[in-house]
C-alpha positions as CSV (number, residue, x, y, z in Angstrom):
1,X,39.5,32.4,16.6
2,X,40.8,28.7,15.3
3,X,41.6,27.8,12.0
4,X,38.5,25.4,10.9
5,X,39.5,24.7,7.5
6,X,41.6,25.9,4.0
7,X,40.9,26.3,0.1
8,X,42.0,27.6,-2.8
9,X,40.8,28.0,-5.9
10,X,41.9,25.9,-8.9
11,X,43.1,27.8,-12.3
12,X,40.7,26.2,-14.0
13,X,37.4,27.5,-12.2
14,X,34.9,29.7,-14.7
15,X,35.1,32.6,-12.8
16,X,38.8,33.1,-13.6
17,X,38.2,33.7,-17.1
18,X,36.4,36.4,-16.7
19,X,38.6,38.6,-14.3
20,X,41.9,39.8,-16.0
21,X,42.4,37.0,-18.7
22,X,46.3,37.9,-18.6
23,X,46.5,37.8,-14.8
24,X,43.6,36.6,-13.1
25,X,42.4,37.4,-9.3
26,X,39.7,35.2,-7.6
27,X,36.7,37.1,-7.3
28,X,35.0,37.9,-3.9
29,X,31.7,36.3,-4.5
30,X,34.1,33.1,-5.3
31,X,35.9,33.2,-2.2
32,X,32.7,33.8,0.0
33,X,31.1,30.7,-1.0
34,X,34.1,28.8,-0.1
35,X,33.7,30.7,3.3
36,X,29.9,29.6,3.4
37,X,30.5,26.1,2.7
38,X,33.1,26.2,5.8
39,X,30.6,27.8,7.9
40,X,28.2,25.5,7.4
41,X,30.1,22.9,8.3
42,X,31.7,24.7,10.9
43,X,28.4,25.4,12.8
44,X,26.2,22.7,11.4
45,X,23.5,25.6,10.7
46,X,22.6,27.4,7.3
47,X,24.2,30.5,6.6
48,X,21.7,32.6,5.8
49,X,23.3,36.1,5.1
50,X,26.4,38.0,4.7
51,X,26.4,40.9,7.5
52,X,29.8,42.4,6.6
53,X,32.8,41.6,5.0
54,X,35.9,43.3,3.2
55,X,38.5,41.9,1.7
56,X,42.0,43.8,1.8
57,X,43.9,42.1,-1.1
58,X,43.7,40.0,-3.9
59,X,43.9,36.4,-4.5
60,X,45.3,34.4,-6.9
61,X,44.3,30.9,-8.3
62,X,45.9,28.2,-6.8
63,X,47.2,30.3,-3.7
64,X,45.9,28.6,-0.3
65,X,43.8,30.7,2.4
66,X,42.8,29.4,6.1
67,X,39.6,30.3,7.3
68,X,39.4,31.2,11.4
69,X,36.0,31.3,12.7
70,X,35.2,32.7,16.2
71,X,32.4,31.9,18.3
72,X,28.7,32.0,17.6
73,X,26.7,34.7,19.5
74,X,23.1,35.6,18.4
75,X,23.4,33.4,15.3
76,X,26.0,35.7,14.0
77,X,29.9,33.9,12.9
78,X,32.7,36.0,12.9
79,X,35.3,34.8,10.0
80,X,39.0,35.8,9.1
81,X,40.4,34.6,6.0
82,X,44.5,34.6,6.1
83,X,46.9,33.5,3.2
84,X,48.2,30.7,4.3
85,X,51.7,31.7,2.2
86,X,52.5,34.2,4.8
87,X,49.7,34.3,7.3
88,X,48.4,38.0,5.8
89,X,45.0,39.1,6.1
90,X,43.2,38.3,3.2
91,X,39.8,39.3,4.0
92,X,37.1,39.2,7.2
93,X,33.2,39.8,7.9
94,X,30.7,38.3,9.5
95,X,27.9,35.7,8.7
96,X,24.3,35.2,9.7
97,X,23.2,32.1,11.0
98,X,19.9,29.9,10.4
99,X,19.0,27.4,13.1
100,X,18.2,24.4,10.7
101,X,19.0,23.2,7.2
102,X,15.3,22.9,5.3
């Protein structure tokens, strides 16, 4: 796997507000679309499903995260997403592939 690109998510994002007012984590669902978006650009195809992924701890706003991607085989990306603060696994899965944007 190579690192293909980073993120995080700024304070101020609406999903925040939501999750733990007093100490908010960055939702999954948040984090996956910045792993989509990657993808996508990445592989220069669609990413048309979510086959797998788990995410092992929590994420903070403004904390950085690298996303490795592995090869593509049968339209399906393998991800890792590591902290970039101490290289920790963050969270990993696997993506679907489409073969062309509509």
């Amino acid at each position: 796997m190579s690192s293909i690109s980073s993120f995080s998510i700024p304070a101020s994002h609406p999903a925040l507000a939501g999750h733990f007012p007093a100490n908010p984590i960055v939702p999954g669902v948040v984090i996956l679309e910045a792993v989509i978006q990657a993808a996508q650009q990445h592989s220069g195809c669609p990413v048309n499903g979510i086959r797998k992924s788990k995410f092992v701890q929590i994420l903070r706003a403004e904390e950085r995260v690298n996303i490795e991607f592995g090869d593509i085989k049968d339209q399906r990306l393998r991800f890792k997403c590591l902290k970039t603060s101490d290289g920790s696994l963050l969270g990993e899965g696997n993506l679907t592939l489409g073969t062309t944007f509509p």
